[in-house]
VMD Tcl script that builds the backbone (N, CA, C; Angstrom):
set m [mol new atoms 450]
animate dup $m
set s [atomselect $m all]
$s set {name element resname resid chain x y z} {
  {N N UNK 1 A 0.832 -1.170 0.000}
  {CA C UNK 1 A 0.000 0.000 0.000}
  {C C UNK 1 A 0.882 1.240 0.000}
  {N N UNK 2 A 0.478 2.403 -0.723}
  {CA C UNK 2 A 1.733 3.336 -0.907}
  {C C UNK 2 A 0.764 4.519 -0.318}
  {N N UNK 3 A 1.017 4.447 0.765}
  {CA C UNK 3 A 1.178 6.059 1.570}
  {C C UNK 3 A -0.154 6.579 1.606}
  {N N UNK 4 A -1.419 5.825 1.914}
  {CA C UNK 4 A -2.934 6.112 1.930}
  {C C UNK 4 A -3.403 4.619 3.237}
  {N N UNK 5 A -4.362 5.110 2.501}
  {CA C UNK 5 A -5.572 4.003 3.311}
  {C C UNK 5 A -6.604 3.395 2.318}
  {N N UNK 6 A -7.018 2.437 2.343}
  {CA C UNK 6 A -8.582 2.173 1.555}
  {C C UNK 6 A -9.306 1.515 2.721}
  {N N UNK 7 A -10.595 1.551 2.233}
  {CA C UNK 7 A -11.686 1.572 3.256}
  {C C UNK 7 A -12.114 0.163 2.547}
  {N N UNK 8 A -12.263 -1.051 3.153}
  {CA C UNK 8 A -12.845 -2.202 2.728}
  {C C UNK 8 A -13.936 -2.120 1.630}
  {N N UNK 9 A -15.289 -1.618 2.131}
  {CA C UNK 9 A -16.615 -1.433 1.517}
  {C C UNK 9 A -16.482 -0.354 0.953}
  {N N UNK 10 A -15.299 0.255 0.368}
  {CA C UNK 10 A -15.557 1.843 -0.929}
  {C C UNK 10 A -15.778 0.964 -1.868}
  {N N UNK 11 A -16.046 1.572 -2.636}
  {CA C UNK 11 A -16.575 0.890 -4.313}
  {C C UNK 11 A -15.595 1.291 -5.121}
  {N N UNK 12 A -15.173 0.166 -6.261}
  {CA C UNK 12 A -14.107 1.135 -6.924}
  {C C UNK 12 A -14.352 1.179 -8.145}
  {N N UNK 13 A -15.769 2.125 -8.547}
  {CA C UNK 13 A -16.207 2.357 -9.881}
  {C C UNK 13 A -15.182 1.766 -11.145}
  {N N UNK 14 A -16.217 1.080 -12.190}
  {CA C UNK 14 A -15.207 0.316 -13.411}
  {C C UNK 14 A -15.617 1.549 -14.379}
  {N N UNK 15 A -15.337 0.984 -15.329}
  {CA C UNK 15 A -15.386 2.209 -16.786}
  {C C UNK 15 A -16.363 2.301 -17.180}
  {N N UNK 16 A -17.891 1.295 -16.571}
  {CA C UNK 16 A -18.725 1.597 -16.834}
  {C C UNK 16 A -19.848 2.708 -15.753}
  {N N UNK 17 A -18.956 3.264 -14.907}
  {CA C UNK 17 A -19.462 4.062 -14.001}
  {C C UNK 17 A -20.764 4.635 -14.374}
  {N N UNK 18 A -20.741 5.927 -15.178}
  {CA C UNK 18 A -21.614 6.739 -15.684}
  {C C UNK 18 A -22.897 5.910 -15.849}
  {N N UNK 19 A -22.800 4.706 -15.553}
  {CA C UNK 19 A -24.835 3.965 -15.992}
  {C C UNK 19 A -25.167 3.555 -14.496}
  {N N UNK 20 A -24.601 3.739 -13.643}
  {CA C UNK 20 A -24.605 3.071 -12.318}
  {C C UNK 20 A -26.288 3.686 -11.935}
  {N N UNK 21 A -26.772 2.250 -11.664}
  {CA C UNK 21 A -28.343 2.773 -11.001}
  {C C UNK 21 A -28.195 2.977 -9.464}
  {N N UNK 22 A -29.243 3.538 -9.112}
  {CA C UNK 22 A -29.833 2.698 -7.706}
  {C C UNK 22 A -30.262 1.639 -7.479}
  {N N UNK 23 A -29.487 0.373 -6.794}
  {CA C UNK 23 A -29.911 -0.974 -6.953}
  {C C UNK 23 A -31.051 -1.319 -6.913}
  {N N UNK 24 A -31.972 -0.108 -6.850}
  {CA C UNK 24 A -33.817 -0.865 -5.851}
  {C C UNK 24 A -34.104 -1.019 -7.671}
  {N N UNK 25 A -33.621 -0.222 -8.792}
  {CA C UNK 25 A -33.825 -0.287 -9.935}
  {C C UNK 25 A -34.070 -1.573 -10.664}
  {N N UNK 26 A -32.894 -2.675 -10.588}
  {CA C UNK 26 A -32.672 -3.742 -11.313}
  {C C UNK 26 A -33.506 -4.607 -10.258}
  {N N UNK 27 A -34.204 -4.427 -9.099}
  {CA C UNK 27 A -35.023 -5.447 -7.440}
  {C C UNK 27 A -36.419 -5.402 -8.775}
  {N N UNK 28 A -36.940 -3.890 -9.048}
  {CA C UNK 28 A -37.673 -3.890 -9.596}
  {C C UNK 28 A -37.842 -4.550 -10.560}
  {N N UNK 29 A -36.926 -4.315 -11.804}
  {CA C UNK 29 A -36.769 -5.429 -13.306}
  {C C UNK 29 A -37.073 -6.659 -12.990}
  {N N UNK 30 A -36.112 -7.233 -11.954}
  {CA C UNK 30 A -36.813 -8.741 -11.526}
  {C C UNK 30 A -38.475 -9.037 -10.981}
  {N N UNK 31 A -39.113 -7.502 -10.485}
  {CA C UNK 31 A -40.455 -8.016 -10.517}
  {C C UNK 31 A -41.026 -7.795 -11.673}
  {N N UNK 32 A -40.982 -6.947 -12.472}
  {CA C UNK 32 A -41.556 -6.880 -13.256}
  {C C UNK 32 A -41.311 -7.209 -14.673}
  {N N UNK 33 A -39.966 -7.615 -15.076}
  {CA C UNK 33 A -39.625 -8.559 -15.988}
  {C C UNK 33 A -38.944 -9.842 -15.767}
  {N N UNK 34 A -39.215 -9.995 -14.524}
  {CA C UNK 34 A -38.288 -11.107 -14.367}
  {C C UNK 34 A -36.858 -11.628 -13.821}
  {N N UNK 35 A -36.266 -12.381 -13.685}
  {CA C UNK 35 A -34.815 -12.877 -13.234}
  {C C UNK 35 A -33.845 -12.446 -13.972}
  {N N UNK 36 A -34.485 -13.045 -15.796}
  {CA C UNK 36 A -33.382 -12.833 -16.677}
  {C C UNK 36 A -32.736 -10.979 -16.515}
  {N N UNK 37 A -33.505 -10.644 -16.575}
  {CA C UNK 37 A -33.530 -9.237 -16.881}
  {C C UNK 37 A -32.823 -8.650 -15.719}
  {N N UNK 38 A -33.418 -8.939 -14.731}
  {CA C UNK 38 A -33.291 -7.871 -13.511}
  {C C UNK 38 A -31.954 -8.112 -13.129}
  {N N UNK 39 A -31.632 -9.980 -12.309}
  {CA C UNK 39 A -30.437 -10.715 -12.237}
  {C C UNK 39 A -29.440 -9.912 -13.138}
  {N N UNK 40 A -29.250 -10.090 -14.382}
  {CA C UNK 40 A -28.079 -9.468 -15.254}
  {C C UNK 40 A -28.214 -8.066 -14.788}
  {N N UNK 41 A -29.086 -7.261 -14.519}
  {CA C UNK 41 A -28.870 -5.856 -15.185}
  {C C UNK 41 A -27.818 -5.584 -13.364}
  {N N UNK 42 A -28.830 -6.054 -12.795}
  {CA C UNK 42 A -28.113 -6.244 -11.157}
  {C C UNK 42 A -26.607 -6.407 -11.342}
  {N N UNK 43 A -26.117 -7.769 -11.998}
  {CA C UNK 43 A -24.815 -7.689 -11.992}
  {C C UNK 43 A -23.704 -6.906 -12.941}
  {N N UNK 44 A -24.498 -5.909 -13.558}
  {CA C UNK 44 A -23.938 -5.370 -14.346}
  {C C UNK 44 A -23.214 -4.167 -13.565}
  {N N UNK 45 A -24.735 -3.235 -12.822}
  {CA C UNK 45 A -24.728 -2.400 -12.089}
  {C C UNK 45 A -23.623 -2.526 -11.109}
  {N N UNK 46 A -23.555 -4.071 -10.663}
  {CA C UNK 46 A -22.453 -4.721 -9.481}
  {C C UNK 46 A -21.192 -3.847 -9.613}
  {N N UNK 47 A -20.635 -4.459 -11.139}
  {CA C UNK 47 A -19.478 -4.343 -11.806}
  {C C UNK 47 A -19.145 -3.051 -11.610}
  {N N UNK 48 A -20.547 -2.465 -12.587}
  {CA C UNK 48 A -20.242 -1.130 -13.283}
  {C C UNK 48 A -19.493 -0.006 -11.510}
  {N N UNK 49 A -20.270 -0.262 -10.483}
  {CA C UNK 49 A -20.465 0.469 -9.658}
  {C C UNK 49 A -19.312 0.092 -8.619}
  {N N UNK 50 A -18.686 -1.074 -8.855}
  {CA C UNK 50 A -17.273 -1.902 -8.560}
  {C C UNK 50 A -17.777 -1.492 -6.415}
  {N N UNK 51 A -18.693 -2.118 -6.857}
  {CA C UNK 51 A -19.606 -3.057 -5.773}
  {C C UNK 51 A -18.605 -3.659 -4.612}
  {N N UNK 52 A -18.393 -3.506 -3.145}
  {CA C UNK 52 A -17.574 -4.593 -2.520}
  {C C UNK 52 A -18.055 -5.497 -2.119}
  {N N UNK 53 A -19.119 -6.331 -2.708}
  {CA C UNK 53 A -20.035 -7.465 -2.916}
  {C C UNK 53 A -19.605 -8.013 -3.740}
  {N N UNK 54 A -19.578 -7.434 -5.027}
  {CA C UNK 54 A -19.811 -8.101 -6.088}
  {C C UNK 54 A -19.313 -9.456 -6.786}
  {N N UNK 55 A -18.816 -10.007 -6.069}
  {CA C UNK 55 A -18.706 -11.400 -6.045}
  {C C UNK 55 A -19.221 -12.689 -5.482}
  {N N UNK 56 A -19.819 -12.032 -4.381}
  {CA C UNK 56 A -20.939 -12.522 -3.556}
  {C C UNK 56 A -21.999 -11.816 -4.224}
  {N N UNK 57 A -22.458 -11.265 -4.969}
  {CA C UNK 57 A -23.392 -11.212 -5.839}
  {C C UNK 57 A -23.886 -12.041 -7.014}
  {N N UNK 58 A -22.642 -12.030 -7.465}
  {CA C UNK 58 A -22.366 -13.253 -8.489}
  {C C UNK 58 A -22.727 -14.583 -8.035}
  {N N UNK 59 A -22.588 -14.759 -7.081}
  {CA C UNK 59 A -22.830 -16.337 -6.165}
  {C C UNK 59 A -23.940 -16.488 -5.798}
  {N N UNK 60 A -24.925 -15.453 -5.616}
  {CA C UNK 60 A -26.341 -15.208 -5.540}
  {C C UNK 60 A -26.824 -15.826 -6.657}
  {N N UNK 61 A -26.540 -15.364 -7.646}
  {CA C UNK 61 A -26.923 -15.427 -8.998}
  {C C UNK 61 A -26.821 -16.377 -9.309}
  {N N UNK 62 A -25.900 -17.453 -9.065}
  {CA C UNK 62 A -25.292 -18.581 -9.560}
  {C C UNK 62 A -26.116 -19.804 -8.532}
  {N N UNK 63 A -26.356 -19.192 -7.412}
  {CA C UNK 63 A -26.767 -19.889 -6.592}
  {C C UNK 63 A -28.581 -19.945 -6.911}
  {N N UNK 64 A -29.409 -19.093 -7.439}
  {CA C UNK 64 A -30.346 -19.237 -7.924}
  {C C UNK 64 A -30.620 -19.541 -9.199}
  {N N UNK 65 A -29.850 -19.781 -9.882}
  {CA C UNK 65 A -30.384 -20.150 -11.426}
  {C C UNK 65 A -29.802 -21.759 -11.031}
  {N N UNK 66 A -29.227 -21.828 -10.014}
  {CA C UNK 66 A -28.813 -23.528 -9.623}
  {C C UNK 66 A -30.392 -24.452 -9.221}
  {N N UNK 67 A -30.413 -23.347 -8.130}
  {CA C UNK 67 A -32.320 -23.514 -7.360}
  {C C UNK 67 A -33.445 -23.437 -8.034}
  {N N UNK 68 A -33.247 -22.482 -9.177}
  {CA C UNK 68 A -34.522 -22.781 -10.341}
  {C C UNK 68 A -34.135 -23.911 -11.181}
  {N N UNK 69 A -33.098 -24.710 -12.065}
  {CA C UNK 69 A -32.771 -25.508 -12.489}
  {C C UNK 69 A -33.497 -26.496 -11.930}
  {N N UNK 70 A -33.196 -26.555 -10.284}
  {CA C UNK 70 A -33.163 -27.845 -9.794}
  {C C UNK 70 A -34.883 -28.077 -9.214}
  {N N UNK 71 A -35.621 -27.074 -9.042}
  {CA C UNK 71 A -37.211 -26.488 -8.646}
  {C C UNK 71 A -38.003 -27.048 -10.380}
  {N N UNK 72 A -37.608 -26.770 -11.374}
  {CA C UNK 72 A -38.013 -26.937 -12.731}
  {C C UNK 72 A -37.749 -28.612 -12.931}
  {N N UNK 73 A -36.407 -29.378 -12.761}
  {CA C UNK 73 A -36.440 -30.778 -12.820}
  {C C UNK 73 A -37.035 -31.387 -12.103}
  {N N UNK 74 A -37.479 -31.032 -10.558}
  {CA C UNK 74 A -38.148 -31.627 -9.807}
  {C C UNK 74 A -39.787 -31.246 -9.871}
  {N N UNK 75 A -39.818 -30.246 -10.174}
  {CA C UNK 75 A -40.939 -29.776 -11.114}
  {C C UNK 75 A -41.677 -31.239 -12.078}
  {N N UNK 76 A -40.958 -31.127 -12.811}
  {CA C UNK 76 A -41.481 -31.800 -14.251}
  {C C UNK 76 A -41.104 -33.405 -13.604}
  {N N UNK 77 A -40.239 -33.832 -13.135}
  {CA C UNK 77 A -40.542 -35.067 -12.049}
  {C C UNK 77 A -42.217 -35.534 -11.936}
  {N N UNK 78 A -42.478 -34.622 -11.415}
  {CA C UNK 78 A -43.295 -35.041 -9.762}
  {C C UNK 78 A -44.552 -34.816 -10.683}
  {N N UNK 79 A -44.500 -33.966 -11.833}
  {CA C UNK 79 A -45.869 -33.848 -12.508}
  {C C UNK 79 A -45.612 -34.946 -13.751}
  {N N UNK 80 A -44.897 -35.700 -14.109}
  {CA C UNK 80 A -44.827 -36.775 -14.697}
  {C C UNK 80 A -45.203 -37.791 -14.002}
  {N N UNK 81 A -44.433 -38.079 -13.113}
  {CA C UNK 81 A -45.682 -39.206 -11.989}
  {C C UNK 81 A -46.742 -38.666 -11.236}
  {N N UNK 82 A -47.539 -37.733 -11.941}
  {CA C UNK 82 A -49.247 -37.652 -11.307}
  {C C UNK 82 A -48.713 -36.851 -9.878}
  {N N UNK 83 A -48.024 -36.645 -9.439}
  {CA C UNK 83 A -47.929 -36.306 -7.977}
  {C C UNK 83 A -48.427 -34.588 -8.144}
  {N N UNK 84 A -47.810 -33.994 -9.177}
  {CA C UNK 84 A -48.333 -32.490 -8.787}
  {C C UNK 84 A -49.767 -32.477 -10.130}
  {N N UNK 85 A -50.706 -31.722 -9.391}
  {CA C UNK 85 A -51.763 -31.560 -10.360}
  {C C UNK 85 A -51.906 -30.148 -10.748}
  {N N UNK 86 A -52.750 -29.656 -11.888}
  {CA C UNK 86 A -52.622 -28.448 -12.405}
  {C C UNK 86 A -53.343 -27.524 -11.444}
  {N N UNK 87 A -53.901 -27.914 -10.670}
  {CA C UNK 87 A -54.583 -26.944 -9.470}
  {C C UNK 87 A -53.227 -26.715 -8.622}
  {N N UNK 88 A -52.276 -27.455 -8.381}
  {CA C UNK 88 A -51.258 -26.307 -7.917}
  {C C UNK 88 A -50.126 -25.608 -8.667}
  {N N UNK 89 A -50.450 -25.784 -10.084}
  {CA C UNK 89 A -49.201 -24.316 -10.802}
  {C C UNK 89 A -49.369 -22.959 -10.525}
  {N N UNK 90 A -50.577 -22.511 -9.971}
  {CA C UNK 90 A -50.205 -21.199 -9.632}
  {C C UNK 90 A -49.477 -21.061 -8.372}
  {N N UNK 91 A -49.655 -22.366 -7.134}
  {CA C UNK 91 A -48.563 -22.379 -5.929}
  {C C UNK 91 A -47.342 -22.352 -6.476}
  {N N UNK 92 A -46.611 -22.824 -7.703}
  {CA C UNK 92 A -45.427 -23.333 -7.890}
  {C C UNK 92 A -45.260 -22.098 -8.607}
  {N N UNK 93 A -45.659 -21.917 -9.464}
  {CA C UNK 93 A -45.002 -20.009 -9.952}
  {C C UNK 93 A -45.070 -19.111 -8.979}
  {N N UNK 94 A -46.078 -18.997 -7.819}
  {CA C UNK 94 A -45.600 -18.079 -6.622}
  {C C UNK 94 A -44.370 -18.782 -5.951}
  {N N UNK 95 A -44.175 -19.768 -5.356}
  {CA C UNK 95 A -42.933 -20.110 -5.122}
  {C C UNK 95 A -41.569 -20.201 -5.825}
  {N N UNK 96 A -41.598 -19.726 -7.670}
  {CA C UNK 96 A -40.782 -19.560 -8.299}
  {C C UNK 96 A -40.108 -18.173 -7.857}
  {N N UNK 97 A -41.069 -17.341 -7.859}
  {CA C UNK 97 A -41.049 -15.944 -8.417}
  {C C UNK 97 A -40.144 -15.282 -6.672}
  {N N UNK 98 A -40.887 -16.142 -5.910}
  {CA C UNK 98 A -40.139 -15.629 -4.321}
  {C C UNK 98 A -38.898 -15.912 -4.418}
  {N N UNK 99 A -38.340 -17.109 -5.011}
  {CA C UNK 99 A -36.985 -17.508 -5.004}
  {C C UNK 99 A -36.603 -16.727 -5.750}
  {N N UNK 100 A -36.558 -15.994 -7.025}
  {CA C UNK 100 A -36.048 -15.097 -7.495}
  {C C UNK 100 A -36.034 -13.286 -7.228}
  {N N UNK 101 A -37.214 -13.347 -6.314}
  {CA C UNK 101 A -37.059 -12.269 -5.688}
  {C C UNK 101 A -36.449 -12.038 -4.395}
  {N N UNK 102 A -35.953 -12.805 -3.799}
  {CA C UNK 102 A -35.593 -13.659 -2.940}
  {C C UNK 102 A -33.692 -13.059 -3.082}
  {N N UNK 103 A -33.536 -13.710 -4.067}
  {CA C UNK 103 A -32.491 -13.590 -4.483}
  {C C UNK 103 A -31.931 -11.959 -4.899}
  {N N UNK 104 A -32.918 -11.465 -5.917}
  {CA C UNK 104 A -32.884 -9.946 -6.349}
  {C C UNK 104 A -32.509 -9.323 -4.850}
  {N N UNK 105 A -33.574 -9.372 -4.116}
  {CA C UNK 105 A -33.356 -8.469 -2.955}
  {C C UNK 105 A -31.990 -8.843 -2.098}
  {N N UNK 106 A -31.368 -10.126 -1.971}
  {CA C UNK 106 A -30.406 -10.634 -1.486}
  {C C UNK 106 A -29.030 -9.006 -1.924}
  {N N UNK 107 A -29.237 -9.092 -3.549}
  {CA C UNK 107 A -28.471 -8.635 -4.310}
  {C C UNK 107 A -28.433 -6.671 -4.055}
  {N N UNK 108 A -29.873 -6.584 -3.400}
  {CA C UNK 108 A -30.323 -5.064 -3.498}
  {C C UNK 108 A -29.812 -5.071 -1.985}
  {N N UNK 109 A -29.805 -5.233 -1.371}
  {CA C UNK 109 A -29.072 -5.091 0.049}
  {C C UNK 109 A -27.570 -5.219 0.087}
  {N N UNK 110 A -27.022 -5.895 -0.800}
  {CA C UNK 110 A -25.391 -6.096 -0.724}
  {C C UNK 110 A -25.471 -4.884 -1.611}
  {N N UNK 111 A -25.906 -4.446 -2.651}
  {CA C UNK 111 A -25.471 -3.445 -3.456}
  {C C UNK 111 A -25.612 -1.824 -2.561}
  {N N UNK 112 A -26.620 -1.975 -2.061}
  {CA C UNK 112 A -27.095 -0.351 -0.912}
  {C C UNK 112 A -26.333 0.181 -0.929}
  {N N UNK 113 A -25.386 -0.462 -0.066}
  {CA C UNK 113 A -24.216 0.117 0.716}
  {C C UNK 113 A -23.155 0.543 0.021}
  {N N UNK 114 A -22.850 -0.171 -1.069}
  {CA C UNK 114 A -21.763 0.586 -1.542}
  {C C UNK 114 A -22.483 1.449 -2.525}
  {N N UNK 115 A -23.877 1.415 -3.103}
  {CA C UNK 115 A -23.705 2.671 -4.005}
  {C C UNK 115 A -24.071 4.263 -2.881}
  {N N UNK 116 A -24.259 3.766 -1.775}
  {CA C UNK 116 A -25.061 5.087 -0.779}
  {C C UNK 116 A -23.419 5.414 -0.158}
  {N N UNK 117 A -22.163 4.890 -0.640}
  {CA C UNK 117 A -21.151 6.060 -0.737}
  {C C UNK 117 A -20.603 6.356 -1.919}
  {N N UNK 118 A -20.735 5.113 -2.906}
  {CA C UNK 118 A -20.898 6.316 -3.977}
  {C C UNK 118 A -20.999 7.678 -4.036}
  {N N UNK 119 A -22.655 7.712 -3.942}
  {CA C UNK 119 A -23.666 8.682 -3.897}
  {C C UNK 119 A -22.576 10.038 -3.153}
  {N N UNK 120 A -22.594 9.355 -1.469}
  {CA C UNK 120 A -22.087 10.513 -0.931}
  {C C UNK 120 A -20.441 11.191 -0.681}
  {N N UNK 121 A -20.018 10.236 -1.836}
  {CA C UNK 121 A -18.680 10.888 -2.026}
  {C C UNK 121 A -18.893 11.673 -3.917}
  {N N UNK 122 A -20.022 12.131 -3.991}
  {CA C UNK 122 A -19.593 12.902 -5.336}
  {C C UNK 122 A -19.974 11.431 -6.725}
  {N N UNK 123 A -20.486 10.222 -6.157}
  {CA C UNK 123 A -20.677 9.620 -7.655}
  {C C UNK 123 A -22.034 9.807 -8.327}
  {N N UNK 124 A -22.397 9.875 -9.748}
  {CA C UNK 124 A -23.535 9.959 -10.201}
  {C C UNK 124 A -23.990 8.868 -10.257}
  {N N UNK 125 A -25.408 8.965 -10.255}
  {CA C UNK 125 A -26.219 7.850 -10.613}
  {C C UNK 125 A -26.765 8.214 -12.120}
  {N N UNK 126 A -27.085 6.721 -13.149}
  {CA C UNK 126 A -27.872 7.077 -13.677}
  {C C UNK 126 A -29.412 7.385 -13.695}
  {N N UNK 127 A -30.144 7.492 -14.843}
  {CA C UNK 127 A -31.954 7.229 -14.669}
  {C C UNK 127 A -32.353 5.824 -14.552}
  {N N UNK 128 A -32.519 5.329 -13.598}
  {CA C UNK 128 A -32.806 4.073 -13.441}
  {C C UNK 128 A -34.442 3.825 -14.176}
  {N N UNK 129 A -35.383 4.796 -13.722}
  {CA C UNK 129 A -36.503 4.453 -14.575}
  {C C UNK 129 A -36.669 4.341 -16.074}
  {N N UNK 130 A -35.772 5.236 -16.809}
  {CA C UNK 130 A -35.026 4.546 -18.290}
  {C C UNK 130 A -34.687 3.338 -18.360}
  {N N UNK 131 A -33.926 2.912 -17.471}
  {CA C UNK 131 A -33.173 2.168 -17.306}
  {C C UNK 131 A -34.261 0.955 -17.525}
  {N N UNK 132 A -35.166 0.812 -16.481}
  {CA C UNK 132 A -36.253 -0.205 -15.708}
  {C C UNK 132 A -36.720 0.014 -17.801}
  {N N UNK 133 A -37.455 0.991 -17.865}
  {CA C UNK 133 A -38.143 1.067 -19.498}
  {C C UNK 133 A -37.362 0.078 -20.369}
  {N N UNK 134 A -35.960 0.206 -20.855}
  {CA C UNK 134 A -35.269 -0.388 -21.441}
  {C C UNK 134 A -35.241 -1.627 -21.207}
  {N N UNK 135 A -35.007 -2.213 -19.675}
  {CA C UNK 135 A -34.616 -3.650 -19.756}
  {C C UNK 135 A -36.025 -3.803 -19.773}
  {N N UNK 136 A -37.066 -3.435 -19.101}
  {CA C UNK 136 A -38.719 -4.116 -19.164}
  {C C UNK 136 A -39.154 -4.241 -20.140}
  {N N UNK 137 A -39.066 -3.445 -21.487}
  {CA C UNK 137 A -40.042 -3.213 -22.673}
  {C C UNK 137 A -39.374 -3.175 -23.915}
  {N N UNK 138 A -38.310 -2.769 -23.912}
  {CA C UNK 138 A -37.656 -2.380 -25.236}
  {C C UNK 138 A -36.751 -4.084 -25.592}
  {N N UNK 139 A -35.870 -4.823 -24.598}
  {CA C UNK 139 A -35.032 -5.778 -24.364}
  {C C UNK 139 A -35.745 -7.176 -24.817}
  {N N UNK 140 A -37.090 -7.169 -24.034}
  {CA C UNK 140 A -37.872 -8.326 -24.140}
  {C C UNK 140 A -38.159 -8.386 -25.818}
  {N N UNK 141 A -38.683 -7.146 -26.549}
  {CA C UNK 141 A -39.315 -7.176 -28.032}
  {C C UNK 141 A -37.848 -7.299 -28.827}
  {N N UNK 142 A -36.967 -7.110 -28.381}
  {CA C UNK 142 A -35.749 -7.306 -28.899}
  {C C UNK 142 A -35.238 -8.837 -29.264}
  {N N UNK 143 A -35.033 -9.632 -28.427}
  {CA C UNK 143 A -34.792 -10.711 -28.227}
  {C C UNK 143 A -36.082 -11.661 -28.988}
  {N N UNK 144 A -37.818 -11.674 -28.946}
  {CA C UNK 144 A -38.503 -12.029 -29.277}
  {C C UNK 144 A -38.443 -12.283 -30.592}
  {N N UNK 145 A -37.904 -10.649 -31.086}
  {CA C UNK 145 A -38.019 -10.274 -32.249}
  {C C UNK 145 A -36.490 -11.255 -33.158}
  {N N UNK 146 A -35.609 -11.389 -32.126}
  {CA C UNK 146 A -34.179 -12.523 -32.694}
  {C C UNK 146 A -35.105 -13.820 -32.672}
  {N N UNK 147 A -35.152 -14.643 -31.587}
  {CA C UNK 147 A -35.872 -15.907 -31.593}
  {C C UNK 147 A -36.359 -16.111 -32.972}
  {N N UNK 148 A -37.321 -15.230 -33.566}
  {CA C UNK 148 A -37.741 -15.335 -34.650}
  {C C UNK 148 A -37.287 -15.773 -36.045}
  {N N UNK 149 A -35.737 -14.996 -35.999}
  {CA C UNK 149 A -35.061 -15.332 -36.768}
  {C C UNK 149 A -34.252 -16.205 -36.815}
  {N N UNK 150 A -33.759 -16.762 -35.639}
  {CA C UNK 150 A -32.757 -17.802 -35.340}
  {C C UNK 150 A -33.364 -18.849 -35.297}
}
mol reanalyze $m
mol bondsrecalc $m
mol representation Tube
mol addrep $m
């Protein structure tokens, strides 16, 4: 260390600084578009905002697309041998959707903290409600619109 200090939990903004949301931004995307969406944009923000989580963020992430994998095989199990009936898929998509929100919020609490010194050492945030527009509405017709072609 040459002739300073660093503070464990400072953030050490990457080059993608300038897009850095407020994490409650990408909590939201995951409710309202989902894991794919929210999950990535979350770990983007991680990066971008050089997060002192962000690797334990990543493990969040990794650790729930493990738990939906394994919720979806045991899923399709248990409704192949008659055991789950269609009167409970709406229990099993509310219990999807908690595990992934579950997770989001895991991610919005490790992120807080380091962007709320960001914030109060002088960093910008971007428009996260752009932001939320883009990954919610514009991303989804995007991709739909590939599927199509591929």
């Amino acid at each position: 260390m040459r002739g300073g200090y660093s503070i464990i939990d400072e953030p050490r903004p990457g080059p993608f600084a300038r897009v850095v949301v407020n994490p409650l931004w990408p909590l939201v995307a995951t409710m309202l578009a989902g894991p794919l969406y929210g999950w990535g944009w979350a770990l983007f923000n991680g990066f971008a905002l050089g997060s002192a989580s962000r690797w334990r963020e990543l493990t969040f992430v990794g650790l729930g697309v493990l738990a939906t994998v394994g919720a979806l095989l045991l899923l399709g199990t248990l409704k192949e041998a008659g055991t789950l009936t269609d009167g409970a898929m709406p229990y099993v998509r509310v219990a999807l959707k908690a595990l992934w929100l579950t997770v989001a919020y895991a991610i919005y609490q490790r992120q807080a903290d380091s962007f709320e010194i960001h914030e109060t050492y002088g960093g910008t945030s971007a428009n996260g409600p752009l932001g939320l527009l883009l990954v919610g509405l514009v991303l989804p017709r995007l991709l739909s619109g590939i599927k199509g072609v591929l």
